[in-house]
N, C-alpha and C positions, 0 to 999 in steps of 0.2 A: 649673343645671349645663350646658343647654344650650347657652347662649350663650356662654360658654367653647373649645366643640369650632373649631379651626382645620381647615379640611381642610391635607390635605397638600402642598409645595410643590410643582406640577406641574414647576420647572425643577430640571434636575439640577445643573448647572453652568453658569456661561460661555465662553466662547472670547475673551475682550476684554469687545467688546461684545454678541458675540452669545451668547443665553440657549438654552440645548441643552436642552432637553424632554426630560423622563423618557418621554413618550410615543413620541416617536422613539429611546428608550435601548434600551427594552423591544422592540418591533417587530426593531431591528435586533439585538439579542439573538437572540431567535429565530429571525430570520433566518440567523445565524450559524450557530446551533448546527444545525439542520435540517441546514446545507447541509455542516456535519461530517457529522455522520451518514451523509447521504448519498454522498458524496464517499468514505468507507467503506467502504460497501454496495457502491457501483458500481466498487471496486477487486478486492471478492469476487468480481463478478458478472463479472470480465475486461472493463468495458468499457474503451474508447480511456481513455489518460491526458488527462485534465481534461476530460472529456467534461463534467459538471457545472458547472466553474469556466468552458467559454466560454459554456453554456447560461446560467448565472445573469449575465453581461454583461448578456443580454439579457430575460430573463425579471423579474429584478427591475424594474429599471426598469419596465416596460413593465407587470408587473402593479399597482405602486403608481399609474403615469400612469390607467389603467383602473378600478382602485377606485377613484379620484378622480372619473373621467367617471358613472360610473357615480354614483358619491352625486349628486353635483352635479347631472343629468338630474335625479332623482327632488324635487329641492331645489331648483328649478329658481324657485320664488316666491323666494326668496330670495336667491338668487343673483345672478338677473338683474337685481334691486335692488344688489348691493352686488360686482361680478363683481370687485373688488379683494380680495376675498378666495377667491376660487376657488384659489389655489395655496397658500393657508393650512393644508399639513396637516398642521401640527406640534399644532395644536388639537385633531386629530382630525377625523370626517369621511372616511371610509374605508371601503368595502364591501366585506365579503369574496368575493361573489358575482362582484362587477367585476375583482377582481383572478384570481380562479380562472379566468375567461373568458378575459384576459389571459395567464392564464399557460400555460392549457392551449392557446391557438391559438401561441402561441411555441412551445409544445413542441412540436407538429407540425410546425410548418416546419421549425423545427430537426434532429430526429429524420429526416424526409426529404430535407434536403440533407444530413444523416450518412449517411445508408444504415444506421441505429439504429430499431429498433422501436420505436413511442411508446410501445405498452403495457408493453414491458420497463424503459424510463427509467421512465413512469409509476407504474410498482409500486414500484420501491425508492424516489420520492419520496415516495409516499403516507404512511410515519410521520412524516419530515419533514415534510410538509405542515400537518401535526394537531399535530405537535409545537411550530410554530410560531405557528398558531393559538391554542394552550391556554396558550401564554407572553404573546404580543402581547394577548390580553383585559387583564392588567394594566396597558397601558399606558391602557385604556378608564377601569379602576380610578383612575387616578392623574389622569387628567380628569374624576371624576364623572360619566360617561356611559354610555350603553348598560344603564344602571339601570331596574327591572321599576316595578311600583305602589307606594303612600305605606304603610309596614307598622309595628309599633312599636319602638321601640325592645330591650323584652322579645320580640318576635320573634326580633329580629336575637340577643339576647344566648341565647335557648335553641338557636338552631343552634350553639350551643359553640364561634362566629366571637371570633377576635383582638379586643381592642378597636382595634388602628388599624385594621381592615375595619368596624367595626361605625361606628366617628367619622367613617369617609371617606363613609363612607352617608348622613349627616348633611347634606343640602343644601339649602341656603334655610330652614332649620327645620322639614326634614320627615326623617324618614328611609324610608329607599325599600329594596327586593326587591334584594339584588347578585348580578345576574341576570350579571354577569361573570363571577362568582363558578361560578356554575353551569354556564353553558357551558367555562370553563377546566377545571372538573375534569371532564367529561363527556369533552372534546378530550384530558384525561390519559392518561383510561383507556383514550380509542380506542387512541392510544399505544401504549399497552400490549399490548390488543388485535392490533395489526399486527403490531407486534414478537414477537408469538408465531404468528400465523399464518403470519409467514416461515417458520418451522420445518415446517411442516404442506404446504409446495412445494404451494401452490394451482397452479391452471391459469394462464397468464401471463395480465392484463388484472383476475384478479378479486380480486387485493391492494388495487388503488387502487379495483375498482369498487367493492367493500368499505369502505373509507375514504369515499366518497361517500353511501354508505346510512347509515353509524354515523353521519358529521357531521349530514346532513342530518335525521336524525330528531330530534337533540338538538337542532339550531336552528330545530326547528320547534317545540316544544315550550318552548323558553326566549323565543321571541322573543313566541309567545303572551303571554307576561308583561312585555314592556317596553313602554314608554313612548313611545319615539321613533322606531318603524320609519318605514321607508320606504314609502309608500301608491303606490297607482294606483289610485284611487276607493276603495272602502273595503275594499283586500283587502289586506293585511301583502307586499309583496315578498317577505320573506325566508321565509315561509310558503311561500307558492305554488310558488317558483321549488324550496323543499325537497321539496314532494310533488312536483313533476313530475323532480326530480334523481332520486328513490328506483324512480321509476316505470319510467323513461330506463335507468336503471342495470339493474334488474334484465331489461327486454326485451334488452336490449344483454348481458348474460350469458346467458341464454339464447340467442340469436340466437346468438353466438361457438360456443355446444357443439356447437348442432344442427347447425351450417356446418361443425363441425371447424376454428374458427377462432383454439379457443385448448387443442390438444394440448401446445406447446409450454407444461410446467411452470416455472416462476419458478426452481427452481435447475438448469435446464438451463443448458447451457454459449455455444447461441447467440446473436447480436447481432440476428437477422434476424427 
């Protein structure tokens, strides 16, 4: 029966000749919808009109340019053997850690020649952010990638998973952990999570610092289980760099109360 199983067509459509990837369908999906969201939130919040729409000009780009740098460095055997495919990232090959670094030093610059508080932009992105994350893992889905260790097939079928999740797991004649699977709904419920903590007028800063502790614990955790991280001698990247985010994060909350540095609550009415 197993040789039968097709995985599923990674391209969505054409444009002529050119083949559009589900993987880029999904990313910029979510990309989208976040930046509804937010675009939203930030009309609530009184900030300037399209304060968002000229931030994402330049933050998307610039974060996808830096997820790229960023896998690539780490990928670097490989690469430098075949460096015609460095701009290949319709295949996948994408970090999220590289694009977060990306997007958050944009927001800074940005925010400061706005005369806009980063931490205020920062919080109303924070569900977007996750929200967009927990979409884009499907496009991982529809590459076969970012998949945990070799598991059975009766594994797969007792998580009470679809069968086109359980056949897409199917690769090379093994079926694997859809450790995509995992972090997506994890990045759900942060979601979730956020969107109600709005209601709750945290102190400004600890929305998003909040979104950094949730993701980062669940990508530490899931990535424990995959197959293809990114090393620096034998330590998991996306491990490390999540306990030192959770770490970061919560001195940096602290540090704001004790300074009086984040009195200003999330639905106050200021920009500064």
């Amino acid at each position: 029966m197993n040789e039968n199983i097709k995985p599923l067509d990674p391209i969505a459509f054409y444009l002529g000749p050119i083949p559009v990837h589900w993987y880029g369908v999904i990313i910029g999906s979510g990309l989208a919808l976040g930046l509804y969201i937010a675009i939203r939130e930030a009309n609530r919040r009184k900030l300037p009109q399209d304060t968002f729409a000229d931030l994402m000009l330049w933050a998307i780009p610039i974060a996808i340019i830096s997820a790229r740098i960023y896998y690539v460095i780490f990928e670097w055997g490989y690469y430098s053997q075949h460096p015609a495919d460095i701009p290949k990232i319709w295949g996948g090959g994408i970090a999220i850690h590289g694009a977060l670094i990306g997007a958050v030093i944009t927001t800074i610059i940005f925010t400061r020649k706005r005369g806009i508080s980063f931490w205020k932009l920062a919080d109303i992105a924070a569900p977007s952010i996750i929200l967009g994350q927990a979409i884009g893992r499907w496009g991982n889905f529809m590459n076969q990638e970012a998949h945990g260790r070799e598991v059975t097939r009766s594994f797969l079928e007792n998580l009470h998973l679809p069968d086109f999740i359980v056949n897409q797991m199917y690769i090379n004649g093994t079926y694997y952990h859809p450790t995509f699977l995992y972090e997506s709904v994890w990045d759900f419920a942060g979601f979730i999570l956020l969107m109600l903590l709005r209601k709750v007028n945290l102190r400004r800063g600890e929305l998003f610092l909040s979104y950094v502790i949730w993701y980062s614990i669940g990508r530490f955790f899931v990535e424990g289980m995959r197959t293809d991280s990114l090393m620096l001698g034998s330590l998991r990247m996306a491990q490390t760099i999540s306990i030192a985010l959770v770490v970061v994060s919560i001195l940096i909350l602290i540090y704001r109360r004790k300074q009086g540095l984040s009195d200003v609550r999330y639905l106050d009415g200021t920009n500064k």
